[in-house]
MIDREN-112562 format. One record per residue (C-alpha): residue number from 1; x, y, z. Coordinates in pm, 1 decimal, decimal comma, padded with zeros to 6 digits. Layout:
# residues N
   num         xx         yy         zz
   NUM          X          Y          Z
...
END
This chain:
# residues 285
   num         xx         yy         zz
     1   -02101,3   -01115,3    01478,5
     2   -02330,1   -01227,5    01173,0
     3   -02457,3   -00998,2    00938,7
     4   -02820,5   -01003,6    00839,2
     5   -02848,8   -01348,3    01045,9
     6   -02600,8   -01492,9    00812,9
     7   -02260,7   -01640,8    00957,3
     8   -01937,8   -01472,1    00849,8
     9   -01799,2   -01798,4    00715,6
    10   -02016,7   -02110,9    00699,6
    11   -01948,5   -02361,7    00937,5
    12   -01718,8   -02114,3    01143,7
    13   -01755,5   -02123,6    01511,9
    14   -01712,8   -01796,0    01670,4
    15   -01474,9   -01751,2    01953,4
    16   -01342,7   -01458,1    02161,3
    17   -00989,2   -01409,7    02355,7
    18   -00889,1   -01125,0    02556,5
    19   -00542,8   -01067,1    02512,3
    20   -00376,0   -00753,4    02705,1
    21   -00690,3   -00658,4    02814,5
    22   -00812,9   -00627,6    02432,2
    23   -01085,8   -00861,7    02281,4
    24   -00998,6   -01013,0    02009,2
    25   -01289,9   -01163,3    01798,7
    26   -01169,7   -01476,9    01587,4
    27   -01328,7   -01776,9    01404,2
    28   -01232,6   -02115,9    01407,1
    29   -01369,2   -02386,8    01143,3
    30   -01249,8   -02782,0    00999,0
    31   -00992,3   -03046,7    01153,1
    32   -00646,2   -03125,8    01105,2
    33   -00308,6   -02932,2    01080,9
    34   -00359,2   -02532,3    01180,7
    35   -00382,3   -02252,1    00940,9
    36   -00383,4   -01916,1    01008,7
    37   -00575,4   -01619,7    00730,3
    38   -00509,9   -01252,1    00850,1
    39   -00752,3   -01020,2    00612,5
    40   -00614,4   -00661,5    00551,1
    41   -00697,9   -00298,2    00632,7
    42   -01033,5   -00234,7    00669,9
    43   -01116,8   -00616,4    00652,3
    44   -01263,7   -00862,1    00852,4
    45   -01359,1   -01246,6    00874,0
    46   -01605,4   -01245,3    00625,2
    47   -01356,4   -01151,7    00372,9
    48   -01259,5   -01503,5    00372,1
    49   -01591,8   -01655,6    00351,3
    50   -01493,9   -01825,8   -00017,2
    51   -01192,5   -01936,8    00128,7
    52   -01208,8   -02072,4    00433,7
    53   -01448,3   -02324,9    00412,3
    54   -01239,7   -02522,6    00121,7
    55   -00903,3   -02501,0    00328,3
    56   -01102,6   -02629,2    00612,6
    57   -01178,5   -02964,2    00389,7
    58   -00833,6   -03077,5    00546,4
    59   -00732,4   -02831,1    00804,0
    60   -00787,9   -02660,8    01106,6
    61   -00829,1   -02286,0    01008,3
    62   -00831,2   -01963,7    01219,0
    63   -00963,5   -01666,7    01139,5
    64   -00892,7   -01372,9    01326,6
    65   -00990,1   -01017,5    01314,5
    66   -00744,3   -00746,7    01361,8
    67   -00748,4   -00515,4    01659,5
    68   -00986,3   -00228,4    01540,4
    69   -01143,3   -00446,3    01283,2
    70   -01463,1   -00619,9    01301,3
    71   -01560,7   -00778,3    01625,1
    72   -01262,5   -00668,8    01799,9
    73   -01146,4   -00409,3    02024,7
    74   -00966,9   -00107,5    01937,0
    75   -00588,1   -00093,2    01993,4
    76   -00487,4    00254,1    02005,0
    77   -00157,6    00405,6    02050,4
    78    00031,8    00122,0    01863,7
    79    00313,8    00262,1    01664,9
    80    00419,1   -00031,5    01459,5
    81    00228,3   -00330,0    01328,9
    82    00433,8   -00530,6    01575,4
    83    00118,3   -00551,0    01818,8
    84   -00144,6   -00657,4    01569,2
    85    00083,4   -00920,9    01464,3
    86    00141,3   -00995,9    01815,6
    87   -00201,6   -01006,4    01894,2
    88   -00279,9   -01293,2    01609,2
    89    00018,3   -01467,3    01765,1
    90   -00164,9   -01526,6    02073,1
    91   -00498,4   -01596,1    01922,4
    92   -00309,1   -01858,7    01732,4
    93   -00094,7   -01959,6    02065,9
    94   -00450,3   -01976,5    02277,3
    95   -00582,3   -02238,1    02021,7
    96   -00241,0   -02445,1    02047,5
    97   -00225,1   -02389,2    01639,8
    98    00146,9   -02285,1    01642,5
    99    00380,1   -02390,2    01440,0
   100    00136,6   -02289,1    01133,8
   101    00166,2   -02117,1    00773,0
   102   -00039,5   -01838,3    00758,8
   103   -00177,7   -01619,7    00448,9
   104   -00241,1   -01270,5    00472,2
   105   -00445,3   -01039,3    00251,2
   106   -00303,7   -00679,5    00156,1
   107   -00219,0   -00557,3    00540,4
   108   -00245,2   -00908,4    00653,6
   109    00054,5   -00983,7    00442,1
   110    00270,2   -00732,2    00649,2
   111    00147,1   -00857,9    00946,1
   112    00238,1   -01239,0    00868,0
   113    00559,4   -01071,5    00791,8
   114    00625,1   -00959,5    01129,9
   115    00494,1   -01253,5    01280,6
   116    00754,8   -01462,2    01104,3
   117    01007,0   -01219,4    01179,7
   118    00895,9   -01215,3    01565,9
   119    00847,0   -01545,2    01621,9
   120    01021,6   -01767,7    01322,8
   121    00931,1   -02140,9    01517,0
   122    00589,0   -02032,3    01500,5
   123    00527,9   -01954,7    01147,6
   124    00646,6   -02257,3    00877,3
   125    00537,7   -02036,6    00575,5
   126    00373,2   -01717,4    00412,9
   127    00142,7   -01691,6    00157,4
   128    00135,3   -01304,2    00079,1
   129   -00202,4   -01228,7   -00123,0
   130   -00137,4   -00898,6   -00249,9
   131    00086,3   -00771,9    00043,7
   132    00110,4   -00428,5    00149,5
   133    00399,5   -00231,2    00260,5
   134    00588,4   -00136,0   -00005,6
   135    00441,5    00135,5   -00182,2
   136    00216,1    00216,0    00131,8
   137    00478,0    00432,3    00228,7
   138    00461,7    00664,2   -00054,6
   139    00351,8    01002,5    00027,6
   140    00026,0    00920,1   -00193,5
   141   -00020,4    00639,6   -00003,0
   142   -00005,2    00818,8    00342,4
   143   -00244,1    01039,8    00240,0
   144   -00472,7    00771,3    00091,8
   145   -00498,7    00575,5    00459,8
   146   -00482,9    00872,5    00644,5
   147   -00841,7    01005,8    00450,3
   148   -01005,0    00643,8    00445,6
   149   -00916,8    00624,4    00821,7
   150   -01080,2    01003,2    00885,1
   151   -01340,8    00958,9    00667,3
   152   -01460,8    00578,8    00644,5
   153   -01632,3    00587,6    00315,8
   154   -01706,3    00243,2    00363,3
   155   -01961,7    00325,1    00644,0
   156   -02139,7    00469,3    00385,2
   157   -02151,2    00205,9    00144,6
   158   -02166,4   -00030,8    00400,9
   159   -02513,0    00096,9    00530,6
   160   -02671,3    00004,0    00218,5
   161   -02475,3   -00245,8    00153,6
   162   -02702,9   -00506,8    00062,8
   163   -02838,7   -00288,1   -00202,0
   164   -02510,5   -00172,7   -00354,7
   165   -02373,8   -00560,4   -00350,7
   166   -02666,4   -00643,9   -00539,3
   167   -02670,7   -00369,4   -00864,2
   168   -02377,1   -00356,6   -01118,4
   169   -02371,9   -00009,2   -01120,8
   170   -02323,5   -00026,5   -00697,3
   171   -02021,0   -00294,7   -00741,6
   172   -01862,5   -00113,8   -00977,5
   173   -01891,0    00201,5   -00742,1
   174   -01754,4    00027,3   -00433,7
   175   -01529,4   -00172,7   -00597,1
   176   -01468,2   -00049,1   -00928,0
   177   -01057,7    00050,6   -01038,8
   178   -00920,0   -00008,2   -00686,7
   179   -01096,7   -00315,8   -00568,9
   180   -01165,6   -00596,7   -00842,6
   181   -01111,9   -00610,4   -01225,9
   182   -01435,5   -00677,0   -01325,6
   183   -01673,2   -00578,6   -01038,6
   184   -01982,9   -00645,9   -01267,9
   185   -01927,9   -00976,7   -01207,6
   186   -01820,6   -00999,1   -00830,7
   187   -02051,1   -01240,3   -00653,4
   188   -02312,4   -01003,3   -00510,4
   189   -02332,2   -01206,8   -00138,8
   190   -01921,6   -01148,6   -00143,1
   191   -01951,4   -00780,9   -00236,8
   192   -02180,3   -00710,9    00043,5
   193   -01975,6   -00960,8    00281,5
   194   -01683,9   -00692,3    00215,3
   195   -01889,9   -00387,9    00277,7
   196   -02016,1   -00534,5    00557,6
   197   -01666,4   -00496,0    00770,6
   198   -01667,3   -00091,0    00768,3
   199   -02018,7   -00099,1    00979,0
   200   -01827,5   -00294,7    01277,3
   201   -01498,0   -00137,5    01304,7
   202   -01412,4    00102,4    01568,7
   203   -00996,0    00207,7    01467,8
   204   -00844,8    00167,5    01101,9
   205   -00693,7    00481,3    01118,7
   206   -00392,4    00286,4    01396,9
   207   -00359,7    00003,9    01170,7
   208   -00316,6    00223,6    00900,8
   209   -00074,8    00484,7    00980,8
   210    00160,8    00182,6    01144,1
   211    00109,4    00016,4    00799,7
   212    00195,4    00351,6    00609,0
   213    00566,8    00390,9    00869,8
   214    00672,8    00037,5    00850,3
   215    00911,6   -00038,2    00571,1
   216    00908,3   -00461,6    00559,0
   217    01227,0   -00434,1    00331,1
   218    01433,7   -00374,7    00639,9
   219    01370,3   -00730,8    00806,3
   220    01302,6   -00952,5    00502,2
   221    01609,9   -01153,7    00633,7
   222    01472,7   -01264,3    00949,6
   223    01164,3   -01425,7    00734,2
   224    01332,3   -01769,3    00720,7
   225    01055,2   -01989,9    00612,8
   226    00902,0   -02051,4    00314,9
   227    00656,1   -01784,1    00098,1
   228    00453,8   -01729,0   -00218,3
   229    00383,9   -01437,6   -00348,5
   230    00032,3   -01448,9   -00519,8
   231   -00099,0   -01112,9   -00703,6
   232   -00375,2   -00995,9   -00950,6
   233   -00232,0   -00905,9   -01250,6
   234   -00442,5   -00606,3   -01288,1
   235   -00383,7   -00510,4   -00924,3
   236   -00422,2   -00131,0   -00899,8
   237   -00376,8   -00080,6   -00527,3
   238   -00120,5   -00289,5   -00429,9
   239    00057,4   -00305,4   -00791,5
   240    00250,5   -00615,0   -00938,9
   241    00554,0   -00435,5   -00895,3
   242    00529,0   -00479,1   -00567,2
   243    00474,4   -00803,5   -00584,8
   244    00770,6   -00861,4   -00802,1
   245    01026,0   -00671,7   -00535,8
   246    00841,6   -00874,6   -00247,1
   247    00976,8   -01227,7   -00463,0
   248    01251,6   -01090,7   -00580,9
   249    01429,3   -00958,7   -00158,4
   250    01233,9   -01275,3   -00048,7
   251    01382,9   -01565,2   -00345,7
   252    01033,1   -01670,1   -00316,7
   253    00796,2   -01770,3   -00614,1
   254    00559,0   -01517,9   -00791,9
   255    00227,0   -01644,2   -00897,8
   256   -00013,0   -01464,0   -01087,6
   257   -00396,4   -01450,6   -01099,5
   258   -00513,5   -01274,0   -01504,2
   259   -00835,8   -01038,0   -01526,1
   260   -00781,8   -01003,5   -01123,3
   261   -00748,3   -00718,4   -00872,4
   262   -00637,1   -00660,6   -00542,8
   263   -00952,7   -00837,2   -00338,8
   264   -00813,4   -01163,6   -00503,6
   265   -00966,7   -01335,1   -00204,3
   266   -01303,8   -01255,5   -00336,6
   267   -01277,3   -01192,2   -00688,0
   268   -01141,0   -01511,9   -00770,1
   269   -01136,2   -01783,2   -00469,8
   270   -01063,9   -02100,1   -00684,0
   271   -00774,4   -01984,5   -00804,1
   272   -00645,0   -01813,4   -00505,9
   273   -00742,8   -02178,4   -00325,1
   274   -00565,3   -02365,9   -00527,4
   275   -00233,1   -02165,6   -00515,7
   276   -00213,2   -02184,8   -00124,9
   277   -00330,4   -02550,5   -00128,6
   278   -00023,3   -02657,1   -00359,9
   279    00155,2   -02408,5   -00174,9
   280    00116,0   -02613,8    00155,5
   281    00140,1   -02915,0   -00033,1
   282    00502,2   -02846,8   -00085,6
   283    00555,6   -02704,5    00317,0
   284    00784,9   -03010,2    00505,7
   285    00520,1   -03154,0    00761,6
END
């Protein structure tokens, strides 16, 4: 599902599954060993378009997009992040790219989570980019989802999109505080590739509230592989602290990304690159 006639990731194919009766919208780029990249709430494919296309230099990478997100199909009724994880599972399973590490954005940290907690043969390591699920479950936090979910500002911005990615004053609006630390100089085609995501989806609101009940602290001991924990230092959604308690229940190395924010992914893609890369480097073949 391009935007403006341009593909979500360059040299992505674009692939569909129906799993459960839900479609489930995915993309699929490079050769060698699988890798799996889950973007987080209120994401989509193109949030890895910086990414992606270097990993793929020597892997085989999947891309999916979450039920409710994007290209695919509402999920309704799910009470836990159990069937979003699920649902990447089989995307994953479907392209016979399991065992695989996967790194997940902000929700699609938590849901690598519970994939490796679900299914520990099928995930050999976690890269958690600014992971949710800790302080989601603040009563802040509830209400925070719960309004974004009602209210979708990011239709909004989304709509005029390419006009907002392409003024300071419009980054520093949509991304400003929350989103990036300096959002003046955000690449403008990857600020409208993230407002871009809010036009297509159909549910956030499910993801969300089973993001804002789920506690990962509980089943950090079933996660048996490997993980990193990579944050912007000047994170203001999902703060460091977070980070640090994820590292600390996990014994898992911390790594930190200066003059950065939560859309790491984005803001600064060599960086964030070059952590997983050594990251996988160091995973036992």
């Amino acid at each position: 599902m391009p935007t403006d006639g341009k593909p979500d990731i360059e040299g992505f194919e674009e692939r569909t599954l129906i799993h459960e009766g839900m479609r489930i919208r995915y993309l699929v780029g490079g050769d060698g060993p699988p890798l799996v990249l889950v973007h987080g709430l209120g994401g989509g494919a193109a949030n890895w378009r910086l990414i992606a296309p270097a990993l793929a230099a020597g892997r085989r990478v999947l891309v999916p997009e979450l039920p409710g997100h994007g290209g695919s199909a509402r999920l309704g009724g799910a009470g836990s992040l159990d069937p979003f994880a699920e649902a990447v599972l089989a995307v994953a399973e479907a392209e016979g790219a399991l065992p695989a590490p996967w790194v997940g954005h902000s929700l699609g940290g938590l849901v690598a989570l519970r994939a490796a907690a679900l299914r520990p043969e099928a995930v050999t390591g976690v890269v958690l980019a600014a992971a949710a699920g800790i302080t989601s479950a603040s009563r802040i936090g509830r209400v925070t989802v719960t309004l974004i979910g009602i209210a979708r500002p990011g239709k909004l911005l989304g709509r005029r999109r390419r006009t907002v990615s392409r003024s300071r004053a419009g980054r520093t609006l949509a991304f400003g505080w929350w989103g990036v630390a300096d959002p003046a100089g955000l690449d403008p085609e990857m600020a409208e590739a993230f407002l871009a995501g809010p036009t297509r989806h159909t549910d956030t609101l499910t993801a969300g509230k089973a993001l804002v009940v789920s506690d990962p602290r509980r089943d950090l001991h079933r996660v048996t592989c490997p993980v990193l924990c990579l944050w912007g230092a000047n994170d203001n959604w999902v703060p460091l602290a977070d980070g640090i308690e994820y590292a600390r229940r996990l014994r898992a190395p911390l790594r930190t990304i200066a003059d950065c924010g939560h859309l790491l992914i984005g803001e600064r893609p060599e960086a964030v690159v070059r952590a997983i890369s050594e990251f996988l480097s160091c995973l036992s073949p």
